[in-house]
KOLDOTOR-750622 format. One record per residue (C-alpha): x, y, z. Coordinates in steps of 0.5 Angstrom, whole numbers, plus 500, padded with zeros to 3 digits. Each point is the difference from the previous one (the first is absolute). Last residue first. Layout:
<pts>
<pt <X, Y, Z>>,
...
</pts>
This chain:
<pts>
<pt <351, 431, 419>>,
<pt <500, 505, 507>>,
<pt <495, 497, 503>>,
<pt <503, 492, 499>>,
<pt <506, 502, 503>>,
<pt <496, 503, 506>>,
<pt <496, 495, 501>>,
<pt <506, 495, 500>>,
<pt <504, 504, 505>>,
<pt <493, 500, 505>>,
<pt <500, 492, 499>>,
<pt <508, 499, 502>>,
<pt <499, 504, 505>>,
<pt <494, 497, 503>>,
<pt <504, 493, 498>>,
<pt <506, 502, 505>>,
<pt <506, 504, 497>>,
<pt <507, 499, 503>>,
<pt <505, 504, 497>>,
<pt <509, 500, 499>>,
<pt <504, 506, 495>>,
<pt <506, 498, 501>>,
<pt <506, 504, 498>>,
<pt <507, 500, 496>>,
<pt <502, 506, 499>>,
<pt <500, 503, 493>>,
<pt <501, 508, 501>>,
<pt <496, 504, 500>>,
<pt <494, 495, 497>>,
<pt <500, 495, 505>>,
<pt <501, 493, 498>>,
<pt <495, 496, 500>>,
<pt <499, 493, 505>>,
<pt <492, 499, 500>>,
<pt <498, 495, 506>>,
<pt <492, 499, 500>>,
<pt <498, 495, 504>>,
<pt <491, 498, 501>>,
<pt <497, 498, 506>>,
<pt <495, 496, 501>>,
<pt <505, 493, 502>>,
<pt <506, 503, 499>>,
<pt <500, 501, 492>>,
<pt <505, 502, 495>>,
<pt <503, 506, 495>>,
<pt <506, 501, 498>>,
<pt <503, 506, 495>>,
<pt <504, 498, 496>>,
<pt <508, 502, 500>>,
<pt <504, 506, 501>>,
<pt <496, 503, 494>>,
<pt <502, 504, 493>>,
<pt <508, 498, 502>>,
<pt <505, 502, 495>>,
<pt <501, 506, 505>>,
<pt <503, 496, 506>>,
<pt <496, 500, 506>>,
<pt <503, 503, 505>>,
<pt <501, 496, 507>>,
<pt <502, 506, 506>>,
<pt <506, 499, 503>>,
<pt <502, 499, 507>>,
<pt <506, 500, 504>>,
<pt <501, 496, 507>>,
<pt <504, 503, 504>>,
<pt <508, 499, 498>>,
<pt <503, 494, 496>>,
<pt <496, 500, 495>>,
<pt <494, 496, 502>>,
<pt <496, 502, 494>>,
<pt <492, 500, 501>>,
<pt <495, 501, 494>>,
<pt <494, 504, 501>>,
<pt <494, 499, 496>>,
<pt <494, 505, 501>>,
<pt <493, 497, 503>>,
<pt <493, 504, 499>>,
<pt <495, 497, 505>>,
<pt <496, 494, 502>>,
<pt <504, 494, 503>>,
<pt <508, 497, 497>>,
<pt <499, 496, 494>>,
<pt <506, 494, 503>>,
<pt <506, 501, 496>>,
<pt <506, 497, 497>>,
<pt <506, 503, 498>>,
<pt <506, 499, 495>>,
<pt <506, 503, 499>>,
<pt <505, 502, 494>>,
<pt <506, 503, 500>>,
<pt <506, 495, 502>>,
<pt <495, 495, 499>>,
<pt <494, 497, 503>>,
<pt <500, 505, 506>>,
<pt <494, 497, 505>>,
<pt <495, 506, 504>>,
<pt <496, 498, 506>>,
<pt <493, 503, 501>>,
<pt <500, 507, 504>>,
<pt <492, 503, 502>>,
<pt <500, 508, 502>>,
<pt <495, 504, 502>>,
<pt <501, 507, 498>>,
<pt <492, 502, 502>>,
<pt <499, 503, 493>>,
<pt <505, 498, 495>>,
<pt <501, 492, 503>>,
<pt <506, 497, 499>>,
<pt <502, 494, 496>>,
<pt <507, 497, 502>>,
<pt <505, 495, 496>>,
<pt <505, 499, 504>>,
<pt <508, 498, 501>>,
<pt <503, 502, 494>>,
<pt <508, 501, 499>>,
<pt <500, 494, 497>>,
<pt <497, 503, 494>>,
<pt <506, 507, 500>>,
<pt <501, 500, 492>>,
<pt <506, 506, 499>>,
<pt <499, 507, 497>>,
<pt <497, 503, 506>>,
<pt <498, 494, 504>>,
<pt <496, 496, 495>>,
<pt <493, 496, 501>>,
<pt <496, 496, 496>>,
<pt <493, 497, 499>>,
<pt <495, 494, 503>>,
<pt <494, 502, 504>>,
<pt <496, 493, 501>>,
<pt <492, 502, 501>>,
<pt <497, 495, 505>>,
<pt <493, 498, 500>>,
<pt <502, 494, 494>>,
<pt <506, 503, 498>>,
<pt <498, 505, 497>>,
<pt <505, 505, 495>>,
<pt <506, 506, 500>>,
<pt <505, 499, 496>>,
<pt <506, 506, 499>>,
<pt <499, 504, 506>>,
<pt <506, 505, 501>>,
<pt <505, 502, 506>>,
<pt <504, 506, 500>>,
<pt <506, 502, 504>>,
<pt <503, 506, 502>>,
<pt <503, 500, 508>>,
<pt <498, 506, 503>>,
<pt <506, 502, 505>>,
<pt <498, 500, 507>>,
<pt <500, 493, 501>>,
<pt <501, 496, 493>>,
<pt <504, 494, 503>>,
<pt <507, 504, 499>>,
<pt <500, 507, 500>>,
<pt <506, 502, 497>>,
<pt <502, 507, 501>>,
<pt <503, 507, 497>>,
<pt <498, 507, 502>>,
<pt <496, 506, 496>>,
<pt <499, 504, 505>>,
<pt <492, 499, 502>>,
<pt <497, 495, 495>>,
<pt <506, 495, 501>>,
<pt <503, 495, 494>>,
<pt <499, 494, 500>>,
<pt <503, 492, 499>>,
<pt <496, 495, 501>>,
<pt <501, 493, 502>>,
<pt <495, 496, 499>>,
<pt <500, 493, 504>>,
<pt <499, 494, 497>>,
<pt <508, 497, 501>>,
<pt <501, 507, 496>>,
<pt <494, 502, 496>>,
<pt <502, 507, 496>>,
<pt <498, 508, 501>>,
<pt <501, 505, 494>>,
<pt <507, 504, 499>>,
<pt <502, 507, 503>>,
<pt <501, 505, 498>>,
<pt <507, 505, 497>>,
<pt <499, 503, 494>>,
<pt <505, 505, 501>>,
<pt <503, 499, 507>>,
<pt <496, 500, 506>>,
<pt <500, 504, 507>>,
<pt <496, 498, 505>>,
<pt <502, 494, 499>>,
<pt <504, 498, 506>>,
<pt <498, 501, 507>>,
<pt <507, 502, 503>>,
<pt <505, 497, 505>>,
<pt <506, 503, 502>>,
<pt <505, 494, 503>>,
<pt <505, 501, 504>>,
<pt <507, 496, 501>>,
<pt <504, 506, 497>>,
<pt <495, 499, 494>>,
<pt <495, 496, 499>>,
<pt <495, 503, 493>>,
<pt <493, 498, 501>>,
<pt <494, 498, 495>>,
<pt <493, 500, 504>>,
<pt <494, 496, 497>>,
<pt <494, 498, 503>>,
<pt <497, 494, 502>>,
<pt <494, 499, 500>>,
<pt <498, 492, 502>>,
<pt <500, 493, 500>>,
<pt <507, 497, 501>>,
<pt <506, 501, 495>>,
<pt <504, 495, 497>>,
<pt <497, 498, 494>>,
<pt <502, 508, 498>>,
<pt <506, 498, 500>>,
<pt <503, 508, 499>>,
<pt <505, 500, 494>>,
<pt <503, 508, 501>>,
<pt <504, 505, 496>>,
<pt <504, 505, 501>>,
<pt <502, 506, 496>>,
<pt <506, 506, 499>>,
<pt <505, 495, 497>>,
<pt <497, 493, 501>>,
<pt <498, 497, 506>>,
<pt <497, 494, 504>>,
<pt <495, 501, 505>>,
<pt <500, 498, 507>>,
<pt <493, 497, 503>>,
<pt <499, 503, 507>>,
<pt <493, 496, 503>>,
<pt <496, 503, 505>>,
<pt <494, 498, 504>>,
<pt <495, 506, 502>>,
<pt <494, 495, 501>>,
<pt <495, 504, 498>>,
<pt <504, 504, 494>>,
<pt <504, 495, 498>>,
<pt <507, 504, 499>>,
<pt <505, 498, 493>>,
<pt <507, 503, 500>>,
<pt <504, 501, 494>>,
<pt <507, 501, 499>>,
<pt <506, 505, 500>>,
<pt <507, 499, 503>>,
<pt <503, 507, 500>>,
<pt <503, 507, 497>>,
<pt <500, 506, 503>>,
<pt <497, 503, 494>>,
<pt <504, 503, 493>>,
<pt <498, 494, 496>>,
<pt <503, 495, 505>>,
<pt <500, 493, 497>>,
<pt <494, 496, 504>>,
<pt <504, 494, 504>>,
<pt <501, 494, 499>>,
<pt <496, 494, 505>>,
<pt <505, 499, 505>>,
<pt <504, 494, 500>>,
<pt <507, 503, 501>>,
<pt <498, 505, 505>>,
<pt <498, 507, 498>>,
<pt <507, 505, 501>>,
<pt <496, 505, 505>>,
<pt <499, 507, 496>>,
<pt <503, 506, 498>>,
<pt <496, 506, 498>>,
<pt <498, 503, 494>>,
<pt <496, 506, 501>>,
<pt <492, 499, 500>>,
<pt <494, 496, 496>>,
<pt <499, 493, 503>>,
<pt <499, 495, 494>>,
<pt <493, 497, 498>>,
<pt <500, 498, 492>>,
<pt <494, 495, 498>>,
<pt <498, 493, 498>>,
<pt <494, 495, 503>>,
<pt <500, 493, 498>>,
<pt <495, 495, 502>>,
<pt <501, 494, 500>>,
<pt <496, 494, 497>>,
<pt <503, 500, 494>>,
<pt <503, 506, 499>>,
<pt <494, 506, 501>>,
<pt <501, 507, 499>>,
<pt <501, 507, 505>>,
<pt <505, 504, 496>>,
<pt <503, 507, 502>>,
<pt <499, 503, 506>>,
<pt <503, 506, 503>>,
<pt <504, 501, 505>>,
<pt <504, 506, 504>>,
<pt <501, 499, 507>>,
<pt <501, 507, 503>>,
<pt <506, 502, 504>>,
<pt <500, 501, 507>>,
<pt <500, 494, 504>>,
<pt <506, 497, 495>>,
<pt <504, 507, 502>>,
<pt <499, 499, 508>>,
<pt <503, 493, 498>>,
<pt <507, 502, 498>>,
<pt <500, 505, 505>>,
<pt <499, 496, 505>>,
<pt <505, 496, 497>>,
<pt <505, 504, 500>>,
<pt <498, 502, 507>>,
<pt <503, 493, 502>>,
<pt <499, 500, 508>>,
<pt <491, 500, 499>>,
<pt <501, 495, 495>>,
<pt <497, 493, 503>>,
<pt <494, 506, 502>>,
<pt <500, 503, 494>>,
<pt <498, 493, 497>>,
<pt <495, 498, 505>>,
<pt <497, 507, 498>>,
<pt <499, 499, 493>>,
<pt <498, 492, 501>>,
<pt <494, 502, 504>>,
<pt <500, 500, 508>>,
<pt <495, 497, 503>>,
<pt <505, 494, 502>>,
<pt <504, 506, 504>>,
<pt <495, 502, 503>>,
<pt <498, 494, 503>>,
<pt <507, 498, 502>>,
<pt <501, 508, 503>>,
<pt <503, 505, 498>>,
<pt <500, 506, 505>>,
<pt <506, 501, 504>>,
<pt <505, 498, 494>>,
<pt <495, 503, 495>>,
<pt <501, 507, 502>>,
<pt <507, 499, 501>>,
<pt <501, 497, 493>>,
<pt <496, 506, 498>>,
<pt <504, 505, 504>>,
<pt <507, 497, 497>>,
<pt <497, 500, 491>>,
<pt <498, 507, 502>>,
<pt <507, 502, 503>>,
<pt <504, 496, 494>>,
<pt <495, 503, 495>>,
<pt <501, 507, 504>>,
<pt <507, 500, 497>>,
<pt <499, 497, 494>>,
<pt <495, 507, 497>>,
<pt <492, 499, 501>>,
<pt <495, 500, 495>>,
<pt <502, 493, 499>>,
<pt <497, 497, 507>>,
<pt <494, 505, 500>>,
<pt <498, 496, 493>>,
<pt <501, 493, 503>>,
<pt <503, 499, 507>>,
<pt <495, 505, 503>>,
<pt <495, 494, 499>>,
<pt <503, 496, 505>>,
<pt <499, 504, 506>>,
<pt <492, 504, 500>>,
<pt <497, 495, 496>>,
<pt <502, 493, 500>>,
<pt <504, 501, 507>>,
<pt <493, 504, 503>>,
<pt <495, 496, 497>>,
<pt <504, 494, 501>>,
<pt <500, 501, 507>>,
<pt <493, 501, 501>>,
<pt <499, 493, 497>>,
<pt <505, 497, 505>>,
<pt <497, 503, 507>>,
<pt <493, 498, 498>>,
<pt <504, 492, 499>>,
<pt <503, 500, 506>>,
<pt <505, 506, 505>>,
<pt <495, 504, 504>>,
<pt <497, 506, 497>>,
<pt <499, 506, 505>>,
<pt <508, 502, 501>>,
<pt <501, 496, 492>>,
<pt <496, 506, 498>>,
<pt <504, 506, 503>>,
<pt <506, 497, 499>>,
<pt <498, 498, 492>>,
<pt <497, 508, 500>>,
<pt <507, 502, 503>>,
<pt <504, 497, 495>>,
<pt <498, 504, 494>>,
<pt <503, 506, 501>>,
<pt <507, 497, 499>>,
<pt <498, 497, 494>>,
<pt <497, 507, 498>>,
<pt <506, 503, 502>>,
<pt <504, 496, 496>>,
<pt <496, 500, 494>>,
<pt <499, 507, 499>>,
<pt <493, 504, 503>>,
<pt <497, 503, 495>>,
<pt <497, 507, 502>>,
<pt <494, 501, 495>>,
<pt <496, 505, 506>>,
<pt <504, 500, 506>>,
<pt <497, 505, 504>>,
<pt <493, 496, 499>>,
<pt <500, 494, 495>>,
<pt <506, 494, 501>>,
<pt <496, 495, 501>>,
<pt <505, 494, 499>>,
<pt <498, 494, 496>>,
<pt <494, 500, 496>>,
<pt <494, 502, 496>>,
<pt <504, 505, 497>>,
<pt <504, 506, 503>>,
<pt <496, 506, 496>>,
<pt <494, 498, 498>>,
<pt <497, 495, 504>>,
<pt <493, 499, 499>>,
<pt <496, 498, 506>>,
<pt <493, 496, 501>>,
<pt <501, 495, 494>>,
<pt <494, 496, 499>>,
<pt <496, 493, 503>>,
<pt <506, 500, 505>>,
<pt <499, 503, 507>>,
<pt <504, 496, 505>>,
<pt <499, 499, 507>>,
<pt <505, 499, 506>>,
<pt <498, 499, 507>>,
<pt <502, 500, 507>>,
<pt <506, 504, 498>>,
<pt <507, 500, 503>>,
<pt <504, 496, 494>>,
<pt <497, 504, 494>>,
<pt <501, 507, 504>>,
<pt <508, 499, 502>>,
<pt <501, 497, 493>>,
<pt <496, 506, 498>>,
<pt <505, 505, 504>>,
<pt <505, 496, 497>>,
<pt <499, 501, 493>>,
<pt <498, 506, 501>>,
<pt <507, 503, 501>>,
<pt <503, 498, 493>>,
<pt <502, 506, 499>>,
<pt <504, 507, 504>>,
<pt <500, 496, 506>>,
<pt <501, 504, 507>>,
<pt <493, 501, 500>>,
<pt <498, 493, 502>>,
<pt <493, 500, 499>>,
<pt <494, 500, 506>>,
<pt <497, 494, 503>>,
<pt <499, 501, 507>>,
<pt <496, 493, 501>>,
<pt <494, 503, 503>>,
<pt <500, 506, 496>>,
<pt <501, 497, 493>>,
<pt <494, 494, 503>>,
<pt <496, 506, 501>>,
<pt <501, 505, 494>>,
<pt <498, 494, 496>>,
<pt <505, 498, 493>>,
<pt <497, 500, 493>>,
<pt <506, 499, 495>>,
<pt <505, 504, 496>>,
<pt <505, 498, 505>>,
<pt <504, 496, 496>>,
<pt <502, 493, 502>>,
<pt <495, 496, 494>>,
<pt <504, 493, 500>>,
<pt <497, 498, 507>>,
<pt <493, 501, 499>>,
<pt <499, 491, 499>>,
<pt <505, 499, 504>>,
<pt <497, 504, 507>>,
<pt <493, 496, 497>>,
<pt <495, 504, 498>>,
<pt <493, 501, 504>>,
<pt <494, 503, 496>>,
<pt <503, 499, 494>>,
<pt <501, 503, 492>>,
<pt <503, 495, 496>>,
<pt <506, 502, 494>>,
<pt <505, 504, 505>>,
<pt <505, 503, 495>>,
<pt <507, 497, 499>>,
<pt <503, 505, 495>>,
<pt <496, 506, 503>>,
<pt <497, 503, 494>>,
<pt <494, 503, 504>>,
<pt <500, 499, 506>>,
<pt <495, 495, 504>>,
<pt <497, 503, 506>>,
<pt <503, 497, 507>>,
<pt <496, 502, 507>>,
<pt <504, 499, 506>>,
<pt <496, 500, 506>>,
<pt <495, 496, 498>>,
<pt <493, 500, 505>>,
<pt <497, 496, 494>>,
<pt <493, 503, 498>>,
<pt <504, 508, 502>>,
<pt <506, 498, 497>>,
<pt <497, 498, 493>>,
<pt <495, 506, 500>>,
<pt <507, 504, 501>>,
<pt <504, 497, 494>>,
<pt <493, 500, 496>>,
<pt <499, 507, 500>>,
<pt <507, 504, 500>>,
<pt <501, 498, 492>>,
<pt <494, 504, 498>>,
<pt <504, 502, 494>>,
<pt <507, 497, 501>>,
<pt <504, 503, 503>>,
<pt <505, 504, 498>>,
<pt <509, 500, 500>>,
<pt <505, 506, 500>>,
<pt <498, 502, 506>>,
<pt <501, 494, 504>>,
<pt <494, 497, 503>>,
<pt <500, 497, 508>>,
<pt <492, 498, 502>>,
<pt <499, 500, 507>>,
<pt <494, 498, 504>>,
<pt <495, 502, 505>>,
<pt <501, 508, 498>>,
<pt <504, 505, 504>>,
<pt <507, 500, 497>>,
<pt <505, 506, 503>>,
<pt <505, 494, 503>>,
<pt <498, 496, 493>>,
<pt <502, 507, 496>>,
<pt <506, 500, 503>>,
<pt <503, 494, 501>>,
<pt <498, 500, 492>>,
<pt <505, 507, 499>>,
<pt <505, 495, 504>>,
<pt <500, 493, 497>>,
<pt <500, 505, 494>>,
<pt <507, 503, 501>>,
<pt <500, 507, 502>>,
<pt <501, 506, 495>>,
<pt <501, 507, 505>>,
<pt <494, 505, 501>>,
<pt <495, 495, 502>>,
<pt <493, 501, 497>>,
<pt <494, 497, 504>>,
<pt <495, 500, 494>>,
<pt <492, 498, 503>>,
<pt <495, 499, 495>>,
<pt <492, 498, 501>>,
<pt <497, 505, 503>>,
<pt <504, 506, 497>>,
<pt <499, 497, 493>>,
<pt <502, 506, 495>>,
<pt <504, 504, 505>>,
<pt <504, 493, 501>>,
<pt <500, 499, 492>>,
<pt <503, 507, 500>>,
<pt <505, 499, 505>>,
<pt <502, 493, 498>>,
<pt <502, 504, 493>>,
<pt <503, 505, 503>>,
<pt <505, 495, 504>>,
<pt <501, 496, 493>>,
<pt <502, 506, 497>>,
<pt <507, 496, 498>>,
<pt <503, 502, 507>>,
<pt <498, 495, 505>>,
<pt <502, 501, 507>>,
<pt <498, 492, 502>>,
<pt <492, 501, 498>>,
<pt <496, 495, 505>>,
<pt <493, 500, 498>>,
<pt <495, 497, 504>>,
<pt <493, 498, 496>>,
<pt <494, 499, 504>>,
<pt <494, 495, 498>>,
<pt <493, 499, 501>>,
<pt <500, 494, 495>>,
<pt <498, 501, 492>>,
<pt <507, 503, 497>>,
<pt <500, 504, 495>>,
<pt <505, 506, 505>>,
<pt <505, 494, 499>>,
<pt <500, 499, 493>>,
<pt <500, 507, 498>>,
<pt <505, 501, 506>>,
<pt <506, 495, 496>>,
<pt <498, 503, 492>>,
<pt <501, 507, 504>>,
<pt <507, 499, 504>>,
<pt <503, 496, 493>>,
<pt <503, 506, 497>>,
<pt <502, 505, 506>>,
<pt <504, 494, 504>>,
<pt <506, 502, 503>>,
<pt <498, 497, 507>>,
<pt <494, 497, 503>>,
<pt <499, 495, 504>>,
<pt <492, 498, 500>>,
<pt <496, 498, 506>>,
<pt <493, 497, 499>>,
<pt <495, 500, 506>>,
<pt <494, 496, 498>>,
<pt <494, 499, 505>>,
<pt <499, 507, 504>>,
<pt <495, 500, 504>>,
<pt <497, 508, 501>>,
<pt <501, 505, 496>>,
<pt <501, 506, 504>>,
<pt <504, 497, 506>>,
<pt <505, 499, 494>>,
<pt <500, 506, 497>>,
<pt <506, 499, 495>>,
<pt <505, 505, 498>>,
<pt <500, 506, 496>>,
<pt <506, 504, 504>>,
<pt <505, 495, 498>>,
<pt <505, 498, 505>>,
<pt <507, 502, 502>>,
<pt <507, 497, 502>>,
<pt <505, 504, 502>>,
</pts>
């Protein structure tokens, strides 16, 4: 018989109720207080409903005393056998009287204050279902919004979410009680596919899942740290794809829903799951899996699908080779770089990369297959680099050439379009590749080298601030390209001034890189541009009107391939004075324009002034009083 706490909630007493959170409870005396804590901090009207499943741990006491403790806040129903968690939430929703539900598992917490935005986000939007970011999911939700998209949601099929009493009443939304896992993923199908609207609250985490992770299966409640095996979960999954392909009909929607659920819910329990199991339920894993894709793989999944699935698809009859490739999935990459250096022109770019793990028998490679890595007590493999644009995300595959233990590559250089792109070293084996940002691991000694000029454009190899990875930015876009320009000559012509100096790109001469010679005012930021000529293979040569009034800092402009990069001109130390200063007349107006060099750093600018005959009276007489 089941029997409820004494100390339970006076609803006629406290009035509207905003928030309902039911929690499942079995066993869990460690993790009850830090789960209540956050819950009872929470700042919305709010009841909590806690099903205890005929624990034996003390957490039946505990509840009792926090129900003593908040006897206008927590309602515990305890059962005196355990249940399945679709069956302890069914209870506490048939005895929830707030206008929404929030489902929390015992072993998790809220984040402070958490409750607030989920309901504020619900009332302005009339949401049905309100989705807060969880914090460590794998496939987080980045952007918060008003009204989500059924794709954009999809991913998170826990029930740890905001759901309004109303809409769950109306649809008769309740857990499947015969399932001991996995039994949210389709109630929250089932409340995804039913709702009006959908809202996400992003800007920071509001649940903490401590003990089931930030996905998957919830198995909180009576069943708190039960893990379901590979082949009850495939057969768990197929009633969420039922119940969503009954509300979405076939197309590009029904695709994208699809993926996520064979990516993640039956192609991935061929990986690590896959090799826990003994051979005989391999063979029935491989089957339901094959069954399961059967029925459900679709041309648009399929061509979503990426390399490691589409080669356990072609192998679902080999279950060597499943195996085979479950063991490539899960054994770490290993590599290290060892040598980024110029040959000419190309870029060479040295190190070691290998899959770590038992040996294992590989394809035979074909005859004109680059050579493979030596096996160093690793999976072995075809290793080679892989270099992605950033914006663009085009990709080139570069094979490597290898010596015992390391590979090498030549990467042309000349060949690469503007742009960042970054470095990947990848190790195919069975047909998959696992790729890996290369660099963050280096050898003694191991940097990278200055930029060069190739066919004018600078390439830059780097090293990025946040871990450390390998990239080559060609044209000077998110790298600084180091360069210097510097005067040499500076002198009148006529009321012209002719600029002539040199310019170098790292250690290289860059002059036909030139394109502008450009005066800019330090106040008011105005800008003039005069055209700029290469005399040499360093040298170049600028010719310039004196710009109006102000105080003018020369800037010389490159075309490197990229965004148009400017060098401040300094004058050489040798020089006392860029040039003479020049003085003329228009009409009663006499010009001054001073070329100096600043004192911090010698940049090149120019002083221009224009006085009139009063002006030029009143510093006379003051030149004569201080005499």
């Amino acid at each position: 018989m089941d029997t409820e706490s004494d100390r339970r909630v006076d609803r006629g007493a406290r009035g509207m109720i905003d928030v309902s959170v039911v929690v499942p409870a079995y066993n869990c005396r460690a993790s009850l207080d830090r789960c209540l804590t956050s819950l009872l901090v929470q700042r919305v009207a709010k009841e909590i409903v806690v099903v205890d499943g005929g624990s034996r741990d003390g957490t039946r006491e505990l509840l009792d005393l926090y129900a003593a403790c908040h006897p206008r806040v927590i309602t515990v129903i305890h059962d005196r056998h355990p249940c399945t968690p679709g069956a302890a939430r069914n209870r506490g929703l048939a005895r929830a009287a707030g206008r929404y539900v929030f489902f929390c598992d015992a072993g998790d917490r809220l984040a402070p204050d958490a409750l607030t935005p989920l309901v504020a986000a619900a009332d302005r939007n009339g949401s049905d279902v309100v989705v807060g970011r969880v914090s460590g999911a794998r496939d987080g939700l980045r952007d918060s919004a008003d009204r989500a998209s059924l794709a954009a949601v999809y991913d998170d099929l826990t029930c740890f979410k905001l759901f309004r009493r109303a809409f769950l009443e109306r649809h008769a939304l309740r857990f499947d009680e015969t399932q001991r896992t996995g039994e949210d993923m389709a109630f929250t199908v089932h409340a995804y596919c039913h709702a009006r609207v959908v809202s996400v609250v992003a800007d920071h985490d509001c649940y903490h899942a401590e003990a089931t992770g930030a996905e998957g299966a919830g198995t909180g409640g009576a069943e708190a740290g039960c893990v379901a095996d590979p082949l009850t979960r495939l057969r768990l999954v197929r009633t969420p794809i039922e119940v969503m392909a009954r509300h979405v009909p076939p197309g590009a929607l029904r695709d994208r829903l699809l993926l996520r659920h064979l990516r993640r819910d039956v192609l991935a329990l061929l990986g690590a799951p896959f090799l826990d199991d003994d051979e005989a339920d391999r063979e029935k894993i491989a089957v339901e899996v094959a069954d399961i894709c059967g029925q459900w793989l679709t041309p648009g999944v399929r061509a979503a699908l990426d390399d490691m699935d589409v080669a356990r698809l072609a192998a679902l009859d080999d279950t060597a080779r499943l195996v085979r490739l479950a063991r490539v999935e899960a054994a770490p990459l290993r590599h290290r770089l060892t040598d980024v250096s110029w040959r000419g022109d190309h870029l060479l770019v040295g190190g070691h990369a290998c899959l770590a793990g038992p040996p294992a028998t590989t394809n035979a490679p074909a005859p004109d297959a680059p050579a493979a890595a030596p096996d160093v007590g690793g999976l072995g493999g075809v290793v080679g680099l892989v270099l992605r644009e950033r914006l663009s995300r085009e990709e080139r595959a570069l094979p490597a050439l290898h010596a015992t233990g390391f590979f090498t590559v030549l990467i042309d250089v000349a060949a690469l379009p503007p742009g960042v792109w970054d470095v990947h070293v990848f190790v195919e084996c069975e047909g998959v590749r696992r790729p890996a940002r290369f660099g963050s691991s280096r050898g003694p000694g191991a940097g990278v080298p200055g930029p060069r000029l190739v066919n004018g454009v600078a390439v830059v190899p780097f090293l990025t601030r946040s871990h450390g990875h390998l990239s080559i930015d060609a044209g000077g876009h998110a790298a600084g390209v180091p360069a210097a320009a510097r005067l040499t000559r500076a002198r009148r012509r006529a009321r012209r001034l002719l600029v002539e100096g040199h310019v170098r790109v790292g250690e290289e001469p860059a002059a036909p890189a030139v394109r502008h010679l450009v005066w800019r005012e330090r106040g008011p930021g105005r800008e003039y541009r005069e055209r700029a000529v290469a005399v040499s293979s360093e040298g170049f040569a600028a010719e310039t009107d004196v710009p109006p009034p102000g105080t003018w800092d020369a800037y010389l402009e490159l075309d490197l391939g990229g965004p148009p990069v400017r060098l401040p001109v300094k004058v050489e130390a040798a020089m006392d004075a860029p040039a003479r200063t020049m003085r003329w007349w228009r009409g009663p107006l006499r010009w001054t324009a001073r070329p100096y060099a600043t004192a911090v750093n010698r940049r090149l600018s120019l002083s221009v002034r224009v006085d009139t005959p009063l002006t030029l009276v009143k510093r006379a007489i003051r030149t004569v009083r201080r005499r």
